[in-house]
N, CA and C atoms as an extended XYZ file, in Angstrom:
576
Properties=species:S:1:pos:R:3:atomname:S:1:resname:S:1:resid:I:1 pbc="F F F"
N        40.701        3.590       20.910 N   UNK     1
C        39.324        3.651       21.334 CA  UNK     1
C        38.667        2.288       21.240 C   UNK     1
N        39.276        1.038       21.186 N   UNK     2
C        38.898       -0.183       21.190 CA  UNK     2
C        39.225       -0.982       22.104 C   UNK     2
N        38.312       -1.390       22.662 N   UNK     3
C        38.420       -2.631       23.673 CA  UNK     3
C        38.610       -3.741       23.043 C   UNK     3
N        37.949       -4.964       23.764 N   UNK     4
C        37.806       -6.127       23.006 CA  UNK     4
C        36.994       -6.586       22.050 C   UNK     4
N        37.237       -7.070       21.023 N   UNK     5
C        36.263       -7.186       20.358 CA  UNK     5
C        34.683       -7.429       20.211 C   UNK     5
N        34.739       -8.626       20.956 N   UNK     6
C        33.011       -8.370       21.256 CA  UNK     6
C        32.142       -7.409       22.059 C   UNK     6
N        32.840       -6.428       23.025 N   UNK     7
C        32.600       -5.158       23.454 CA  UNK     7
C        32.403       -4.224       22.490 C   UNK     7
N        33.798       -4.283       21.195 N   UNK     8
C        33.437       -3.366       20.654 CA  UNK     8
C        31.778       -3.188       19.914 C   UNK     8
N        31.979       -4.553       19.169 N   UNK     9
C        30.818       -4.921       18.148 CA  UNK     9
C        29.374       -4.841       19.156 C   UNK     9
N        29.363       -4.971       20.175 N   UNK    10
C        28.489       -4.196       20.944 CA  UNK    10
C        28.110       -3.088       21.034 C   UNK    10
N        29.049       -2.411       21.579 N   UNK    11
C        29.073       -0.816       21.612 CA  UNK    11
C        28.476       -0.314       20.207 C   UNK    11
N        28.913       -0.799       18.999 N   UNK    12
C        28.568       -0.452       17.723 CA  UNK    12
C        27.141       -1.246       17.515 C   UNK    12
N        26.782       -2.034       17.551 N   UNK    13
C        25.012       -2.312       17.982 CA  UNK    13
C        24.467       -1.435       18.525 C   UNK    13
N        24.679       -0.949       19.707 N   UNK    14
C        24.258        0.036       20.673 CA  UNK    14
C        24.059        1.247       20.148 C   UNK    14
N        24.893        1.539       19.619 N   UNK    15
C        25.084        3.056       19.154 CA  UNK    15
C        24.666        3.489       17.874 C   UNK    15
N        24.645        2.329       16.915 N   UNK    16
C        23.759        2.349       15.701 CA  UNK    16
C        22.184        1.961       16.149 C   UNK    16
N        21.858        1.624       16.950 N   UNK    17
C        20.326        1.428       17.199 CA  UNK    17
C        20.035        2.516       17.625 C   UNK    17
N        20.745        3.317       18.603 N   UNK    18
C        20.160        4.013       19.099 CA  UNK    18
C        20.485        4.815       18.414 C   UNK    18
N        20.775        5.470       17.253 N   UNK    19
C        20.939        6.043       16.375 CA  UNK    19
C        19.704        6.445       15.406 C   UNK    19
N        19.710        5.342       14.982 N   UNK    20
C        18.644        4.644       13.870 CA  UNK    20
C        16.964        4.999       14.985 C   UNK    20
N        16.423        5.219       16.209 N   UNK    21
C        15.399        5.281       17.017 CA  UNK    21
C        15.528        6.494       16.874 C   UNK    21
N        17.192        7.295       17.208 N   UNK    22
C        16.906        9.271       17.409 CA  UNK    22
C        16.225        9.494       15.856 C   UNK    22
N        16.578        8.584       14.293 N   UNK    23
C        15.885        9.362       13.288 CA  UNK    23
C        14.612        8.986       13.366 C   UNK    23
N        13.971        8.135       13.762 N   UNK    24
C        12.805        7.569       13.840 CA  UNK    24
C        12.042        9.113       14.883 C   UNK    24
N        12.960        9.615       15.717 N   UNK    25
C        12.399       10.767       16.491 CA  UNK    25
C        12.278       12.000       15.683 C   UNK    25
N        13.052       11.949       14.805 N   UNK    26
C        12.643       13.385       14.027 CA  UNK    26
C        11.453       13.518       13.111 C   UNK    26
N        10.877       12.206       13.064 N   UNK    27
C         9.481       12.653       12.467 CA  UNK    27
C         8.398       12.253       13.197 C   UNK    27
N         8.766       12.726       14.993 N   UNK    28
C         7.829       13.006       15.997 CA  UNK    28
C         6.675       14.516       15.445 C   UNK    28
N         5.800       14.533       16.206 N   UNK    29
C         5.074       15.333       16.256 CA  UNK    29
C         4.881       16.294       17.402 C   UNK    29
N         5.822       16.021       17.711 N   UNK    30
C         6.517       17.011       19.187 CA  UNK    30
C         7.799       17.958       18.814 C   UNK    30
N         7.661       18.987       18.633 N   UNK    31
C         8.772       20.117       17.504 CA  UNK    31
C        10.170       19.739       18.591 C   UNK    31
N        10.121       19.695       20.127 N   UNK    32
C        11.325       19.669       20.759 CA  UNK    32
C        12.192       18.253       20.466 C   UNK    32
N        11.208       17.127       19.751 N   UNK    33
C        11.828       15.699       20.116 CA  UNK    33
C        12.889       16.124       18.859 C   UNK    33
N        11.852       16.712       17.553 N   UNK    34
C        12.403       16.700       16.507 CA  UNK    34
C        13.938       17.822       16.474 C   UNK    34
N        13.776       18.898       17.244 N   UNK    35
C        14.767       19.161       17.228 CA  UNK    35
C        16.109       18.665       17.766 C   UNK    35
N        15.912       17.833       18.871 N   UNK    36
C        17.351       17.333       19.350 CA  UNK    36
C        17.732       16.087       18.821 C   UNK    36
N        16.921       15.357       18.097 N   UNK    37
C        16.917       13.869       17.840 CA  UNK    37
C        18.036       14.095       16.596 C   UNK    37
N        18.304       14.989       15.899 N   UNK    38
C        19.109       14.855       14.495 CA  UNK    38
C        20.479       15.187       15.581 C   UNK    38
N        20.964       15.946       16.400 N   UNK    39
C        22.231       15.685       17.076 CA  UNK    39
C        22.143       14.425       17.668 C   UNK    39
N        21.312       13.990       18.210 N   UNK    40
C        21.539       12.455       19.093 CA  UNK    40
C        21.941       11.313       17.862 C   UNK    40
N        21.311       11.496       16.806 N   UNK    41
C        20.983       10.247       15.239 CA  UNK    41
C        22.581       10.545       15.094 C   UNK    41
N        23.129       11.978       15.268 N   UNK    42
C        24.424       12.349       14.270 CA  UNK    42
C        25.718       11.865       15.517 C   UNK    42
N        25.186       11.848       16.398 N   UNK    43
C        25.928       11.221       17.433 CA  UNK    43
C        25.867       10.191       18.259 C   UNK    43
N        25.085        9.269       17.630 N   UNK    44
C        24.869        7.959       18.117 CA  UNK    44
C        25.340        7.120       16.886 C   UNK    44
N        24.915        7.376       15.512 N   UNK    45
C        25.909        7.182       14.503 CA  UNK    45
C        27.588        7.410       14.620 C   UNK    45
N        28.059        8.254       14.685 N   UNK    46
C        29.489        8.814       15.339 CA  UNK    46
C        30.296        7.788       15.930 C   UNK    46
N        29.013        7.617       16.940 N   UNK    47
C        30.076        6.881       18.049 CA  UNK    47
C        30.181        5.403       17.618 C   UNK    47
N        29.191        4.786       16.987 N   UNK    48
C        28.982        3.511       16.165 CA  UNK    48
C        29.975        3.484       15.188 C   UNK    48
N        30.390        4.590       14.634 N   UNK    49
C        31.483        4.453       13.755 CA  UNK    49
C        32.931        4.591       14.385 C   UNK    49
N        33.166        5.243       15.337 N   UNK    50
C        34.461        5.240       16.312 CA  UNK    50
C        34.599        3.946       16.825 C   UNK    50
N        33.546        3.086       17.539 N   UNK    51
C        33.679        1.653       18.056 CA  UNK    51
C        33.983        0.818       17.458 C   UNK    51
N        34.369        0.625       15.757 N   UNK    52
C        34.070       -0.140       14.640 CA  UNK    52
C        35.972       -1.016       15.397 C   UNK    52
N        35.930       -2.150       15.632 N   UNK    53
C        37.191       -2.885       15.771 CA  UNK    53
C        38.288       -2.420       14.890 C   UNK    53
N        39.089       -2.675       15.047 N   UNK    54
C        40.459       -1.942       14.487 CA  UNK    54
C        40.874       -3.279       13.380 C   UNK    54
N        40.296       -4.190       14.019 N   UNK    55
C        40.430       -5.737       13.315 CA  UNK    55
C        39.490       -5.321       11.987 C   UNK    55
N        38.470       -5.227       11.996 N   UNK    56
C        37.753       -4.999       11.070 CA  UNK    56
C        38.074       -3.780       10.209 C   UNK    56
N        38.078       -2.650       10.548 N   UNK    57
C        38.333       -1.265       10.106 CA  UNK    57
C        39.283       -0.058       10.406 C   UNK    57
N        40.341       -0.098        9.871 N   UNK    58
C        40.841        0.962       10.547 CA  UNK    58
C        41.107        2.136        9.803 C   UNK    58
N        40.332        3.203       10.278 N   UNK    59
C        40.130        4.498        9.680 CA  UNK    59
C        41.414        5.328        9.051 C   UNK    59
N        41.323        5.559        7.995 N   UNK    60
C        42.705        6.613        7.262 CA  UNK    60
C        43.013        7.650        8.270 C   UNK    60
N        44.168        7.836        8.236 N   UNK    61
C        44.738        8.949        8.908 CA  UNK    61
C        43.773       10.672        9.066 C   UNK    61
N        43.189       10.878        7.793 N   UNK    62
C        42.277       12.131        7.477 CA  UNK    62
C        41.418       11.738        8.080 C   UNK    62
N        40.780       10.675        8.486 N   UNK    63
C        39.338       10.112        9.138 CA  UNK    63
C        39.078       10.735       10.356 C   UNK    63
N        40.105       11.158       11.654 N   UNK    64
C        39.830       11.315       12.549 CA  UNK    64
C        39.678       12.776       12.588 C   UNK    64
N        40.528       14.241       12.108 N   UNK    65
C        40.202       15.692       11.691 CA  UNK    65
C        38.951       15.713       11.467 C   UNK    65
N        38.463       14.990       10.141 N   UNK    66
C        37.510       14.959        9.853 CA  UNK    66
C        35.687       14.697       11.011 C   UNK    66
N        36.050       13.497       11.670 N   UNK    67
C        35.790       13.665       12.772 CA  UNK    67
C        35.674       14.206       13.746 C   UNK    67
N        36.562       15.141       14.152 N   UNK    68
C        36.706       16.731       15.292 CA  UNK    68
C        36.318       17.674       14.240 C   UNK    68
N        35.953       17.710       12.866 N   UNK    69
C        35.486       18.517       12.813 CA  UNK    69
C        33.580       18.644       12.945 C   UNK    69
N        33.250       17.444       12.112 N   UNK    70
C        31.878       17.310       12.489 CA  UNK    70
C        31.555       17.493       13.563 C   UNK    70
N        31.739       17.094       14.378 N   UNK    71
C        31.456       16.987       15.890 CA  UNK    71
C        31.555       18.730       16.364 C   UNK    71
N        33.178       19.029       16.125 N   UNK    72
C        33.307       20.708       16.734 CA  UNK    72
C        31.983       21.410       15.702 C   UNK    72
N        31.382       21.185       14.676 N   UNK    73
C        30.254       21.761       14.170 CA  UNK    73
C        28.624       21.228       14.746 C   UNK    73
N        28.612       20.438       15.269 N   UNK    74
C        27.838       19.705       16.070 CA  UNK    74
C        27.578       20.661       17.386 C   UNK    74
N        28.979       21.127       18.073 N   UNK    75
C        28.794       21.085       19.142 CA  UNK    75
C        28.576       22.867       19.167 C   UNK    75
N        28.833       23.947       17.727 N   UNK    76
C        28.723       25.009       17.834 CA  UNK    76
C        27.230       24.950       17.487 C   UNK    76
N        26.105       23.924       16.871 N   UNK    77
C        24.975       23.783       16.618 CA  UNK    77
C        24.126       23.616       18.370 C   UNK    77
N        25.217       23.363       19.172 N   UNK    78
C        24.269       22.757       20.586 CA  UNK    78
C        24.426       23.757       21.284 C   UNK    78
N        25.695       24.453       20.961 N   UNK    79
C        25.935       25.530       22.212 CA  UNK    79
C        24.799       27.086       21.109 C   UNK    79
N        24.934       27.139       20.245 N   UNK    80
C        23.736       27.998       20.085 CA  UNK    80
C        22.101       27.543       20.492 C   UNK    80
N        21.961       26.301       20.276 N   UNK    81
C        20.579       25.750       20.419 CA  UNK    81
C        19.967       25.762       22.229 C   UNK    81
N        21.344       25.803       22.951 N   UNK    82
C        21.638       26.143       24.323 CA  UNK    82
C        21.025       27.160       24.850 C   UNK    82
N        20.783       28.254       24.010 N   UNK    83
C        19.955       29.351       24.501 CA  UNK    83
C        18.098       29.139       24.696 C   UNK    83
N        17.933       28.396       23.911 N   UNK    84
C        16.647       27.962       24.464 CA  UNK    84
C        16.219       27.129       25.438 C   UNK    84
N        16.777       26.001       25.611 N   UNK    85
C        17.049       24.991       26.382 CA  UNK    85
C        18.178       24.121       26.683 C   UNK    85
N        18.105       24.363       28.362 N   UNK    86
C        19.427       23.888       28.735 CA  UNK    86
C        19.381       22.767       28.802 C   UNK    86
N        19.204       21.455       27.850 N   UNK    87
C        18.848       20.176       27.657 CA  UNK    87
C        20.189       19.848       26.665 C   UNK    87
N        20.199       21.245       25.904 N   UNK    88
C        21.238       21.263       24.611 CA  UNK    88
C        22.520       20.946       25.045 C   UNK    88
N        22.596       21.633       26.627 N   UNK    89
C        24.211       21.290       27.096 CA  UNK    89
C        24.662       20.578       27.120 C   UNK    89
N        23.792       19.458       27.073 N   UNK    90
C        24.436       18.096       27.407 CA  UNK    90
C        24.958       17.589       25.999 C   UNK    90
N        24.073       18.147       25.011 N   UNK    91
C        24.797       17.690       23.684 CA  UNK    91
C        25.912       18.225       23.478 C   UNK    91
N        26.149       19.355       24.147 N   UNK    92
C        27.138       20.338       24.212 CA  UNK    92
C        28.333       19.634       24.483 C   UNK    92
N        28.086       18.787       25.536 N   UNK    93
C        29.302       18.155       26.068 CA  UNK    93
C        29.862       17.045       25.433 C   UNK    93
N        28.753       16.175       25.037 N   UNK    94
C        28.654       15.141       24.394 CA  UNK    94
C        29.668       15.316       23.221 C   UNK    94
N        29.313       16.536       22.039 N   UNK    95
C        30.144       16.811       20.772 CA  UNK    95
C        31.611       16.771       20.852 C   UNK    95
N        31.602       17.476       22.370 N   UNK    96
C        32.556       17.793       22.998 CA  UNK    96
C        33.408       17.150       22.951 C   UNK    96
N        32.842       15.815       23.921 N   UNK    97
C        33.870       14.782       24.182 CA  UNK    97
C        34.010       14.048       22.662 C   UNK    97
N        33.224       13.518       21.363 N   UNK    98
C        33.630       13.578       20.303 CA  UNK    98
C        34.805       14.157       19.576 C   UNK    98
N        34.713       14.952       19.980 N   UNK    99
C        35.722       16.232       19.492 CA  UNK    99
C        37.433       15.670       20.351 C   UNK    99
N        37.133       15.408       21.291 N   UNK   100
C        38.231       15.410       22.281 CA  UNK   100
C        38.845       14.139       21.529 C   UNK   100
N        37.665       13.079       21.929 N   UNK   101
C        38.554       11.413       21.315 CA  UNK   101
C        38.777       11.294       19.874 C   UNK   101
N        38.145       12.096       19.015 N   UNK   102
C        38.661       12.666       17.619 CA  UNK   102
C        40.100       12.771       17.546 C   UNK   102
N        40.413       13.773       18.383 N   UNK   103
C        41.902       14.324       18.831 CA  UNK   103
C        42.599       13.854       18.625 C   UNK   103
N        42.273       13.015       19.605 N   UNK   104
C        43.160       12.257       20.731 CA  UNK   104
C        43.856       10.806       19.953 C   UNK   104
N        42.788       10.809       18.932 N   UNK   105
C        43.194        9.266       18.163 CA  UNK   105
C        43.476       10.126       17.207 C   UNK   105
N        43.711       11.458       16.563 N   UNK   106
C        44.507       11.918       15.529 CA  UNK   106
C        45.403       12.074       15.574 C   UNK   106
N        46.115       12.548       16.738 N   UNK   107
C        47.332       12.374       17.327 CA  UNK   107
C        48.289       11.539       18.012 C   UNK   107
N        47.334       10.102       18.130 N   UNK   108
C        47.735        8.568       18.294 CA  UNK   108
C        48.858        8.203       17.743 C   UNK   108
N        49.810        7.334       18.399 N   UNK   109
C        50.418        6.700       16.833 CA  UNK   109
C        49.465        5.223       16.413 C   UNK   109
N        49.363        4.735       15.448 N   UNK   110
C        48.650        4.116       14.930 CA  UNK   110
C        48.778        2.905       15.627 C   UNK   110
N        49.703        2.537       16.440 N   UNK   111
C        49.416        1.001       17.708 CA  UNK   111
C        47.976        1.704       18.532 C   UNK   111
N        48.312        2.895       18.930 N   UNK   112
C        46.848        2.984       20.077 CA  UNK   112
C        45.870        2.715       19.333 C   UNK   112
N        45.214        2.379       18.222 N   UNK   113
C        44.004        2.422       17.773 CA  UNK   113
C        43.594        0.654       17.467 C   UNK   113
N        44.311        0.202       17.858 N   UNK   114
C        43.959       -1.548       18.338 CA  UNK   114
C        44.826       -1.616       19.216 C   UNK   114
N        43.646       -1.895       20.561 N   UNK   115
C        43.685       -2.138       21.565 CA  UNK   115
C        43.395       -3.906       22.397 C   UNK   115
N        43.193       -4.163       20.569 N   UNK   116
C        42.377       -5.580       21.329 CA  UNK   116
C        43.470       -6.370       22.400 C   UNK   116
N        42.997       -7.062       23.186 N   UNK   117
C        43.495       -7.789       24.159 CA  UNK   117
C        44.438       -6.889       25.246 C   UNK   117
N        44.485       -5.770       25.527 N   UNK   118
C        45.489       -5.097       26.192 CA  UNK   118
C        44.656       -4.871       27.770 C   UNK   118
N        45.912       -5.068       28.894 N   UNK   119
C        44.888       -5.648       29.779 CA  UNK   119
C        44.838       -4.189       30.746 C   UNK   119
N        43.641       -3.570       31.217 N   UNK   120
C        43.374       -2.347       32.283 CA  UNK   120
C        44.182       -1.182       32.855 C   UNK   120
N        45.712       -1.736       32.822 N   UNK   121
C        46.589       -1.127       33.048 CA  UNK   121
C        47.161       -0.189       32.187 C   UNK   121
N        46.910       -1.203       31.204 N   UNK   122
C        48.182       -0.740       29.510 CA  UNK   122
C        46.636        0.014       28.711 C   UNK   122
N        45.375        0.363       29.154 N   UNK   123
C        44.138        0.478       28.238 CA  UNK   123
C        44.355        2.015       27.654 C   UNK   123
N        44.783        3.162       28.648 N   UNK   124
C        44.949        4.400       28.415 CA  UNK   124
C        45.550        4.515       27.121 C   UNK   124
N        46.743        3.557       26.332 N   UNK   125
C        47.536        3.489       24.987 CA  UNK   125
C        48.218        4.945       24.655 C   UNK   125
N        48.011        5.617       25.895 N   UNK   126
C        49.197        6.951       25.386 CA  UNK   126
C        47.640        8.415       24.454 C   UNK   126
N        46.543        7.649       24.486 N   UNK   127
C        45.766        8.884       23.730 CA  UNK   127
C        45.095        9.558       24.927 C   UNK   127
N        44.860       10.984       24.507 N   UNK   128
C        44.358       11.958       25.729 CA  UNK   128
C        44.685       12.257       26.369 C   UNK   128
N        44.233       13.252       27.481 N   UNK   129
C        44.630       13.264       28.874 CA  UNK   129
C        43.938       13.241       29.600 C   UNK   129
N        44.462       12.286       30.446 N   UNK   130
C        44.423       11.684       31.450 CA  UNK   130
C        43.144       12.755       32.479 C   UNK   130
N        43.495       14.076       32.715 N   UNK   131
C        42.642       14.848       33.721 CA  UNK   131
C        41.142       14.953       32.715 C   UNK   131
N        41.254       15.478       31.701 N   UNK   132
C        40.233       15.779       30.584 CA  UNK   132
C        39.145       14.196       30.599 C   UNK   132
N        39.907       12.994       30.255 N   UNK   133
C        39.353       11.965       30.230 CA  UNK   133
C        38.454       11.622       31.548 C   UNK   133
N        39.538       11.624       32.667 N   UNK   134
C        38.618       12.259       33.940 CA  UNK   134
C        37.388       12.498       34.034 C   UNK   134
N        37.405       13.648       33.600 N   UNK   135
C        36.304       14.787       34.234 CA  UNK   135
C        35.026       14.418       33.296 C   UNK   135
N        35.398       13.850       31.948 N   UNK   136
C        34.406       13.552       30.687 CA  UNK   136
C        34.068       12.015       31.567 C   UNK   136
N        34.792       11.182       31.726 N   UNK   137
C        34.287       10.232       32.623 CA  UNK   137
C        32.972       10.371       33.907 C   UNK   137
N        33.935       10.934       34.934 N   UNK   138
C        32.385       11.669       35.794 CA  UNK   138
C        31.322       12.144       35.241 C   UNK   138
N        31.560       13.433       34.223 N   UNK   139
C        30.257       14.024       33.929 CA  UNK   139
C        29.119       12.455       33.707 C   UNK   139
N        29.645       11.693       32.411 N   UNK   140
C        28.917       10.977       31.954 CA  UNK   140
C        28.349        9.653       32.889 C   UNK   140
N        28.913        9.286       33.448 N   UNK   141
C        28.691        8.324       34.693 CA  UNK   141
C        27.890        9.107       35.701 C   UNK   141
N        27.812        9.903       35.790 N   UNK   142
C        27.053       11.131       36.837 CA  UNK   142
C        25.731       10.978       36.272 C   UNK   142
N        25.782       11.311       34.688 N   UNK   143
C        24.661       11.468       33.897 CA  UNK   143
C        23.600       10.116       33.683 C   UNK   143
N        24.685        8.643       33.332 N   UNK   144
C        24.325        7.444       33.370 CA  UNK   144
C        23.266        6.703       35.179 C   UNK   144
N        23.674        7.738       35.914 N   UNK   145
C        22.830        7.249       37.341 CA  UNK   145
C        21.870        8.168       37.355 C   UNK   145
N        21.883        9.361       36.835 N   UNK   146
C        20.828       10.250       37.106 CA  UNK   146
C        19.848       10.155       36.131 C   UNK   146
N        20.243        9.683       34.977 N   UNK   147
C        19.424        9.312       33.794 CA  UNK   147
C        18.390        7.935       34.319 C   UNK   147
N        19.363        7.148       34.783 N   UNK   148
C        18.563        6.040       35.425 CA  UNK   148
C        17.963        5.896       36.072 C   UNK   148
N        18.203        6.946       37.200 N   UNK   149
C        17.017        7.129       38.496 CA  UNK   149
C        15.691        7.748       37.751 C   UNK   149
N        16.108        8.386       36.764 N   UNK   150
C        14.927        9.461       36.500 CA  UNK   150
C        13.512        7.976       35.400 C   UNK   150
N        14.579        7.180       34.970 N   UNK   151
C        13.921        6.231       33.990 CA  UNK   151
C        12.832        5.374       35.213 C   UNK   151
N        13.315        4.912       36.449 N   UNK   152
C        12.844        3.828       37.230 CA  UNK   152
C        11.392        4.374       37.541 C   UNK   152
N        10.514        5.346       37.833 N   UNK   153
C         9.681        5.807       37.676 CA  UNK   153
C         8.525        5.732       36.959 C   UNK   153
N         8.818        5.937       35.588 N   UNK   154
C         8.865        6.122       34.395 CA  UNK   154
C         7.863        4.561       33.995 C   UNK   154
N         8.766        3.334       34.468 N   UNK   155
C         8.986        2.431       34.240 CA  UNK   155
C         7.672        1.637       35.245 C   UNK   155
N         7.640        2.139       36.185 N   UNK   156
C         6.777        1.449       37.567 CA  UNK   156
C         5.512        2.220       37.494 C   UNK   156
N         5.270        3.777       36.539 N   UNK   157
C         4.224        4.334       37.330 CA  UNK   157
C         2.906        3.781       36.626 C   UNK   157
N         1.724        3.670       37.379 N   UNK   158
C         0.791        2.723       37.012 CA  UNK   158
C        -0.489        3.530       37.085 C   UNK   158
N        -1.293        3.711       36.155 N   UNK   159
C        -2.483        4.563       36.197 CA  UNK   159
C        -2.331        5.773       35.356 C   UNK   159
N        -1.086        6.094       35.103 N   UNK   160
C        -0.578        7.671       34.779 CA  UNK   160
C        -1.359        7.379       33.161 C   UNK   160
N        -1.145        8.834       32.466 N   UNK   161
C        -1.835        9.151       31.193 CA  UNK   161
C        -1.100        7.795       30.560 C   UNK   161
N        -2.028        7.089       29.177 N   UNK   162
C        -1.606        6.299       28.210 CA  UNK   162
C        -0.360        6.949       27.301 C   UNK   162
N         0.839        6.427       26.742 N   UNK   163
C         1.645        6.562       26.203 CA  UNK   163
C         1.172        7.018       24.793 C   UNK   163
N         2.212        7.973       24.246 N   UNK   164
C         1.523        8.638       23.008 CA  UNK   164
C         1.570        7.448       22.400 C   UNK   164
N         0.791        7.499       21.366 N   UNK   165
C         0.800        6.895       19.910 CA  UNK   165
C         1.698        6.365       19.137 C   UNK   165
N         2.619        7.306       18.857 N   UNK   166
C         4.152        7.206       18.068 CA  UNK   166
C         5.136        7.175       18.891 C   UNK   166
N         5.774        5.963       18.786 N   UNK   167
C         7.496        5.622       19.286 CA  UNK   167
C         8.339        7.298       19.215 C   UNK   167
N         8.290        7.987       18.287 N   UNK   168
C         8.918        9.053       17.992 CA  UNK   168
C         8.675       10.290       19.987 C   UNK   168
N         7.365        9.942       19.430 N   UNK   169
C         6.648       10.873       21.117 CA  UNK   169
C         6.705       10.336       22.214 C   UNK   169
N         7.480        9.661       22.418 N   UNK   170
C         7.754        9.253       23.553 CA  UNK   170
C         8.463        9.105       24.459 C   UNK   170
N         8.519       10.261       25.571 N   UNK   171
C         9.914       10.897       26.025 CA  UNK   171
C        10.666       10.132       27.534 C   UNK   171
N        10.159        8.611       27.643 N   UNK   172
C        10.773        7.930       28.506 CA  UNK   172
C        12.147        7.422       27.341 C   UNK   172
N        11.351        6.772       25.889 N   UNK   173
C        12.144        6.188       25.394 CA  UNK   173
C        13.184        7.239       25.157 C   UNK   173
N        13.085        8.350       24.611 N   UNK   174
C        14.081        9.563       24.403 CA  UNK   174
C        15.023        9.666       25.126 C   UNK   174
N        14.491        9.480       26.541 N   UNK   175
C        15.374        9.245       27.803 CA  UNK   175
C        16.214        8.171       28.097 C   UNK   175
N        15.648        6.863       27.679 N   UNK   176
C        16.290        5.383       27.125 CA  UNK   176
C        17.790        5.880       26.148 C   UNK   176
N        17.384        7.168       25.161 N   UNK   177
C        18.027        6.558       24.271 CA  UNK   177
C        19.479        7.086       24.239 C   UNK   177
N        19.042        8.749       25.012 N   UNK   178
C        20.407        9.351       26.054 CA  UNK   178
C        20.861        8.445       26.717 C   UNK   178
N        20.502        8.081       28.243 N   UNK   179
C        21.047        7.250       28.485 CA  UNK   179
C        22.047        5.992       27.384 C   UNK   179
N        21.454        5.656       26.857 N   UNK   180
C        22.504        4.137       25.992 CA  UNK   180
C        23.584        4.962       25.534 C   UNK   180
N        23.477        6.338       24.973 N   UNK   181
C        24.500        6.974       24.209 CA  UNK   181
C        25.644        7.302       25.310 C   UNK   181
N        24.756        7.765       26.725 N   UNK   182
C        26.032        7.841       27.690 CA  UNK   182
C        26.738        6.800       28.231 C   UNK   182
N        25.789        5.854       28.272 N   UNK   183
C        26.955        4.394       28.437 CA  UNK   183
C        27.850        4.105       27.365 C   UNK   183
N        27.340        4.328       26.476 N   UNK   184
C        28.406        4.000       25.208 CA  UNK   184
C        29.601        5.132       25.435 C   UNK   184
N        29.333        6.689       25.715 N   UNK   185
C        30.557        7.103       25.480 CA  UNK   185
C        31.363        6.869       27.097 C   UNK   185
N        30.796        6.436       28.181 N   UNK   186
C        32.167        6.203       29.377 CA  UNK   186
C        32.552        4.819       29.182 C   UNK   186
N        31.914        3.796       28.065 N   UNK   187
C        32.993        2.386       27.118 CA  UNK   187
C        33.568        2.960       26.610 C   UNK   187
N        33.654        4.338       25.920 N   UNK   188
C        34.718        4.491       25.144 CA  UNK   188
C        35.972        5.575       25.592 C   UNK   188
N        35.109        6.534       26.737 N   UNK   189
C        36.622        6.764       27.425 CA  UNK   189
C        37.214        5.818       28.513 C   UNK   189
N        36.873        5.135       28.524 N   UNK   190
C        37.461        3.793       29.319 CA  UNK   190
C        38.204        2.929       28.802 C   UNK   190
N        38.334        3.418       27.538 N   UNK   191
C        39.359        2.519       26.461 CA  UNK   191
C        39.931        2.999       25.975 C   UNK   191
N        39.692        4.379       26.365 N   UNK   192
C        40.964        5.677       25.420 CA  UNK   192
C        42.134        5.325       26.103 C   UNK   192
């Protein structure tokens, strides 16, 4: 699940900030921000810790179970939370794919998990499959343009109501912060 190094240490910026903003959302004053922001914090953390260079850190063998399991508990927290709003699905998927590259690097042999310098061809390293990686690819790249179209708006409209008060209430940035999490996870099935 590692690219090159300064990609990675990116990706792990990325994903710990936007991490660190979803807890800053749970003590919104908007009950919906607060409810989804502790899966986004628990999975924007996650993925900050999966990106960590192989140079720098490489996780014990128990690390990655451990990993499919949080996540598979994550994702039975989204698919119940699903019944209220279908916003949850997407976390749904999200855990999901957690769950999957969990797997996928538990069942690695321990060369796939430094990847540094390996060039586009050789990047797949034997973890996952290939159709699954796929389809988790599209969804999220699907999600990364539609997220974006929906932001450009957002961004230009001029006159509209003043922005709440609190960073927490504020559901362009919320939208900012999905988005970064879905770019971060099609860097990281792109390196599975």
């Amino acid at each position: 699940m590692h690219g090159p190094v300064s990609a990675a240490w990116s990706l792990v910026a990325l994903c710990a900030a936007t991490g660190a903003y979803c807890l800053l959302r749970m003590r919104s004053a908007v009950e919906e921000q607060r409810r989804s922001a502790g899966g986004e914090a628990l999975m924007g953390f996650g993925m900050a810790a999966m990106a960590v260079p192989a140079a720098a850190f490489t996780p014990p063998g128990w690390a990655w179970p451990v990993y499919a399991a949080v996540f598979g508990l994550a994702a039975l927290r989204a698919l119940w939370a699903a019944r209220r709003d279908r916003h949850h699905l997407h976390h749904l998927v999200g855990a999901g794919a957690m769950v999957y590259m969990a797997a996928a690097m538990a069942v690695a042999p321990p060369a796939a998990h430094s990847m540094e310098g390996m060039s586009m061809e050789g990047m797949h390293g034997g973890t996952g499959v290939p159709a699954v990686t796929g389809v988790l690819l599209l969804y999220f790249t699907g999600y990364v343009l539609l997220s974006g179209a929906r932001l450009v708006p957002a961004a230009v409209a001029v006159g509209g109501p003043p922005p709440p008060a609190r960073w927490g209430d504020r559901p362009e940035l919320a939208l900012a912060c999905r988005l970064s999490m879905a770019i971060g996870m099609v860097a990281m099935l792109l390196t599975m």
